[in-house]
N, C-alpha and C positions, 0 to 999 in steps of 0.2 A: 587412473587418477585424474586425469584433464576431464575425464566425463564427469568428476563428481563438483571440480573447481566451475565449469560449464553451469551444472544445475544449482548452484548454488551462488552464483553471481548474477552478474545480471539477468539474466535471461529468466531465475526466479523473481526478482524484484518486477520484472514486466509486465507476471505474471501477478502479482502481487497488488502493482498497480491498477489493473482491472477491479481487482475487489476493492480500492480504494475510490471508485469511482461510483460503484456499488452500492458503498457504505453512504457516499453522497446521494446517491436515487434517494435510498432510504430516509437519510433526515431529510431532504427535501420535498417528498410525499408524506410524511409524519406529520410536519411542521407547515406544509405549503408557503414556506419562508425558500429563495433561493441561496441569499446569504447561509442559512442553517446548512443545505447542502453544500456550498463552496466551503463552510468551517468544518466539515464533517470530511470530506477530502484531505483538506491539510490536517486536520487531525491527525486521519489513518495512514495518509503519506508521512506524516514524523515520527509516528509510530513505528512503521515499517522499517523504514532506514535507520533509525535507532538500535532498533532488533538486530538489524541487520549487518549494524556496525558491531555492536556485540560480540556478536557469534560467527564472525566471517572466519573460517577456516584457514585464512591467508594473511 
């Protein structure tokens, strides 16, 4: 049970984070705006923790 509370807490949101970052590459090579990338970050980071507030097991 600690393994599943483990992948499911932070240590996924970490992981999470990375694509969040990702997601900013993307609009920032799309758009060659760097603001478009920084909005595209906070996007998928409020997104994320939204979700993630959701569905937390705990």
């Amino acid at each position: 049970m600690n393994r599943v509370k483990e992948l499911t807490g932070k240590g996924i949101r970490s992981v999470l984070m990375i694509g969040a970052g990702f997601t900013g590459a993307i609009a920032y090579f799309a758009t060659g705006k760097m603001w478009a990338g920084v909005l595209g970050i906070l996007f998928h980071a409020a997104v994320i923790y939204k979700l993630g507030d959701l569905w937390a097991p705990y």
